[in-house]
N, C-alpha and C positions, 0 to 999 in steps of 0.2 A: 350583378351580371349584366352585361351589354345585350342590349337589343338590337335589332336588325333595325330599324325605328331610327337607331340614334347613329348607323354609319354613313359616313361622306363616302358616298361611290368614290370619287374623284380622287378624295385623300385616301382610298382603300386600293386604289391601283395603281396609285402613281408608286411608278420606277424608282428606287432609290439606289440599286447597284450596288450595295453593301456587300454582296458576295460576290459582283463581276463575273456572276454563269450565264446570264441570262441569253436568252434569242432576239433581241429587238425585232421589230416587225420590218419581212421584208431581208432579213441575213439570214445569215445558215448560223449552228450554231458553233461550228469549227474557227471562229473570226474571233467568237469571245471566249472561248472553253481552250485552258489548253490543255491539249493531253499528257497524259501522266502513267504511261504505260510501262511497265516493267515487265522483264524478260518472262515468258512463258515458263510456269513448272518451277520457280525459282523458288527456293527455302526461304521463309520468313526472314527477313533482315537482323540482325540485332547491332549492327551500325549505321551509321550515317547514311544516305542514298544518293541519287543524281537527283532526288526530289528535295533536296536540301541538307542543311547540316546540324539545323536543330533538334531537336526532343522527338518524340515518335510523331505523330500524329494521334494516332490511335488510342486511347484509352487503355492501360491494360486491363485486360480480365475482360473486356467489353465487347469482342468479336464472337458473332452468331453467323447461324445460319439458317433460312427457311427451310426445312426438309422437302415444303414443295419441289424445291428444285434438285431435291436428290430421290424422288418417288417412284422413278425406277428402278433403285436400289433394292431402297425400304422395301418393294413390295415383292423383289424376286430373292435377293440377299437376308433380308431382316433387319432391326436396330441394330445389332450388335455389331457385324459388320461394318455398318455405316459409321456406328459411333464412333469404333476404332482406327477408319480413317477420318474422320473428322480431330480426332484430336491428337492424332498424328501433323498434320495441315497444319495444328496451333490452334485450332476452333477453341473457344470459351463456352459458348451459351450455344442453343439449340433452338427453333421457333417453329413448332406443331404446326402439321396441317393433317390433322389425321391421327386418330392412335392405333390402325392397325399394319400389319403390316404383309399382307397377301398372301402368297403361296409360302412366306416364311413360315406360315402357322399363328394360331392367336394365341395372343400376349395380354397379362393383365396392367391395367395401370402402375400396380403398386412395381411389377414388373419392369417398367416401362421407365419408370421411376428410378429405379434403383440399379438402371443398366444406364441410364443418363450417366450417374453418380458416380458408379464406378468405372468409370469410361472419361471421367475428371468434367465434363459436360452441367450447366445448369440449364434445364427448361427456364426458359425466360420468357415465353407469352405460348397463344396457340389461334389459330382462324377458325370459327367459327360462322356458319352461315346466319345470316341475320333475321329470315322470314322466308317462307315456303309458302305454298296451295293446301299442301298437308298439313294435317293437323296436329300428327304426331310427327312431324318431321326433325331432326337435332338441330335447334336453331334458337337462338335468342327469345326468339317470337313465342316459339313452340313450348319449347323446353328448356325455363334459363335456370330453373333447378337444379337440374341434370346437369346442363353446361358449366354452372359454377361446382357443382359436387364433383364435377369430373377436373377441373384445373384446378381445385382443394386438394385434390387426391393425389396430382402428380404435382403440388407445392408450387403452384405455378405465381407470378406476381402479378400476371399482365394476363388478361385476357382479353379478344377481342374477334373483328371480324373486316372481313376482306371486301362485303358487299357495301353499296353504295347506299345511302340514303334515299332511294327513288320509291319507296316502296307504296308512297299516295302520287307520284308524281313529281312535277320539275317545276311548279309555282314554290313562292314564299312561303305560301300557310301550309304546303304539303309538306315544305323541308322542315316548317317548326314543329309540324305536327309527326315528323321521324324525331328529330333533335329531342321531344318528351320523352319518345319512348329508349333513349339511348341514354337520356339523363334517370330513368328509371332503372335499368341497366348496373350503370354505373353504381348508384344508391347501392344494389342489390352486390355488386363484387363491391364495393367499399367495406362492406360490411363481412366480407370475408377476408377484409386484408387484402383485395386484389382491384386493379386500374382497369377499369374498362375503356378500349382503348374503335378507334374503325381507322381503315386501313385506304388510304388512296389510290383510286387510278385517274386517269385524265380528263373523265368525264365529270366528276366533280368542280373544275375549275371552269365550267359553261356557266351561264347565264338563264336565271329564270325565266320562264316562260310568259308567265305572265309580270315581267320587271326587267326589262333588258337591261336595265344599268346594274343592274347586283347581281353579283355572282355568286354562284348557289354555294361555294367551299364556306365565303363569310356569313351565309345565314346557319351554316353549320356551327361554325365558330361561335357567331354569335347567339346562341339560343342555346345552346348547351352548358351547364354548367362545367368553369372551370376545373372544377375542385373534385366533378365526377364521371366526367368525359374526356379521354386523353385522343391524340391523333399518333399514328404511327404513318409515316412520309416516306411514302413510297417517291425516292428522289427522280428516279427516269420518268416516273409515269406524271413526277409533277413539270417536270420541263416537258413533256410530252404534253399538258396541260394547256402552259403556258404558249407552244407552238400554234397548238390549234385554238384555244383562246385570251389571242393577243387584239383582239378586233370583238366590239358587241356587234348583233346581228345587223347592225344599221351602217357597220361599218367603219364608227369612230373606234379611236383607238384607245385599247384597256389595257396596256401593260402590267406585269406583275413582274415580281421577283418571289420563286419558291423560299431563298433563302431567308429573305424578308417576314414570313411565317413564324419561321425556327425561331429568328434574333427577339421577334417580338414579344415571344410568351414559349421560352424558351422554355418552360417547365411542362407545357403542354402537351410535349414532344418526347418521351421518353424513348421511344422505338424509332430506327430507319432500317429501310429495306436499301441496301445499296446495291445498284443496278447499273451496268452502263449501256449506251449507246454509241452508235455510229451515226455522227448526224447525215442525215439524207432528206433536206428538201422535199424530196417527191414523195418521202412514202408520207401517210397521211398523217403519221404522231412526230414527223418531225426526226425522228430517228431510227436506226435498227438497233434492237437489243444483240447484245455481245458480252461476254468475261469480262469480270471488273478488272479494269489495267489497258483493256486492247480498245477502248472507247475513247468518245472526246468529252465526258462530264468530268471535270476537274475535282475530283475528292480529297486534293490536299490542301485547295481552299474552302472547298466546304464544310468538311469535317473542323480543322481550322478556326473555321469561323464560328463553330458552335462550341470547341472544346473548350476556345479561348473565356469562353462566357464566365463572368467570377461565381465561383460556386457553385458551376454547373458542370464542369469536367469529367463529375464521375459518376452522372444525372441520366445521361444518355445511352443505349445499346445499338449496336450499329447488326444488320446482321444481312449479311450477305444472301444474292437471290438471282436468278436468271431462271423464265419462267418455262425456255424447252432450251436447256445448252445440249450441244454436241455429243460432249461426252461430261457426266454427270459430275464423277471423281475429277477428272480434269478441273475443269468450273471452280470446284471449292478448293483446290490446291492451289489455282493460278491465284484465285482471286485472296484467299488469306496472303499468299507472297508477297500478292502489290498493297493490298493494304497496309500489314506489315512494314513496309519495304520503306513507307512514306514518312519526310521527317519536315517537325515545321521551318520556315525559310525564316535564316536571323532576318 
């Protein structure tokens, strides 16, 4: 396993443009991204697109969805509801944030389970909080007994968490001394059959406090083992990353490529949260979140570029997310259409 010890900052951020999404420092991200929007509310494709003329894009069986972003539902409607429009949409898989479900009434796991199932739906992972103040609080930290008997129980493959590694802080030794306790983790779901997995947003891809040439995502990378530490790529919030750190604090320049992550250790990456934006300069991550399809992140080179990978095509789960949309049903219809919709370019 690689140590933080043995990375070339230099050769760890230089740009290679393999996926051509990126933001160079100083553009907006509309110059490189093109859009790839398809008509609102539009039925899953099962032909060719104005996205191309080759093969889907998409994986079959391989489209999810975060229920965070349907937790309005979930918690006035219920799962079953939900589930029913979800696999109406074309939904495949399902990714927990939560097993209850509010004024609907409580539901048991096995429950929970077995309304996935018959609703044609797999749970494919679930968020988990990683550490709390409490002691008994559901979280990694807390209670990883618990957390892993509860994603045993709903057959889950992937479990994981949405919080960030800062939990000693934003030095090197703090991040190796989280990366232990997520390799411990891991050990602990390996050993039930299940990938423990942590979940990106944009603050990740800064720079140690005390190391301004490393950036804290590769001492994550690097101090965790491969074989029991997975990453799920949250793709807006890694270009949202990469907007805000394209510059170390000194002001030289650190370019990255998110998708450069993916292509390098492709197996590391079995989960994304596909998200889009609207890029906007002014706002501070670089873009506004919006329905996958009505954004400028290009998904039919991305996706693309991973699916392409030998041997790994059917390695990956993609699963749809928008973290407050509009309107909730809306969201997962439009966005399974354009995923859907997208074919690769001969």
């Amino acid at each position: 396993m690689s140590r933080i010890s043995d990375i070339d900052p230099e050769l760890t951020h230089r740009l290679t443009r393999r996926g051509m999404l990126g933001v160079a420092a100083g553009a907006t991200a509309a110059a490189l991204l093109g859009a790839a929007a398809s008509p609102a509310g539009a039925a899953p494709a099962a032909g060719p697109s104005a996205a191309g003329r080759g093969r889907p894009v998409l994986p079959p069986g391989r489209l999810g969805i975060q229920l965070y972003s349907l937790r309005d539902k979930v918690s006035t409607l219920g799962f079953a509801p939900v589930f029913a429009e979800l696999r109406k949409y074309g939904y495949d898989e399902v990714e927990f944030a939560g097993y209850t479900q509010g004024s609907a009434g409580p539901i048991t796991l096995a429950g929970l389970k077995r309304l996935a199932r018959d609703h044609g739906l797999t749970p494919i992972g679930s968020h988990v909080g990683y550490y709390s103040s409490d002691p008994n609080a559901y979280t990694f930290a807390q209670n990883l007994t618990k957390v892993l008997d509860d994603a045993q129980a709903l057959g889950l493959k992937h479990i994981g968490t949405a919080s960030g590694p800062f939990r000693y802080g934003s030095t090197v030794d703090a991040w190796k001394r989280a990366a232990e306790e997520f390799n411990t983790y891991g050990a602990a779901a390996r050993a039930r059959g299940m990938k423990f997995y942590q979940h990106n947003h944009s603050d990740e891809f800064g720079f140690a406090t005390d190391n301004p040439k490393v950036r804290l995502y590769d001492v994550l990378l690097a101090e965790t083992d491969p074989d029991l530490v997975f990453l799920e790529m949250d793709i807006f919030w890694a270009y949202a990353g990469q907007f805000r750190f394209s510059k170390r604090p000194d002001g030289s320049a650190a370019p990255f490529e998110p998708l450069d992550y993916v292509l390098r250790q492709p197996h590391r990456y079995p989960l994304f949260h596909v998200k889009d934006g609207v890029s906007d300069p002014s706002n501070e991550f670089g873009y506004r979140m919006t329905d996958v399809g009505d954004g400028d992140i290009d998904y039919q080179r991305f996706i693309s570029a991973v699916t392409r990978l030998r041997g790994e095509r059917l390695a990956h789960h993609w699963q749809a997310e928008h973290d407050n949309p509009v309107e909730s049903f809306a969201f997962a219809r439009k966005s399974s259409a354009h995923l859907h919709a997208l074919r690769e370019k001969c």
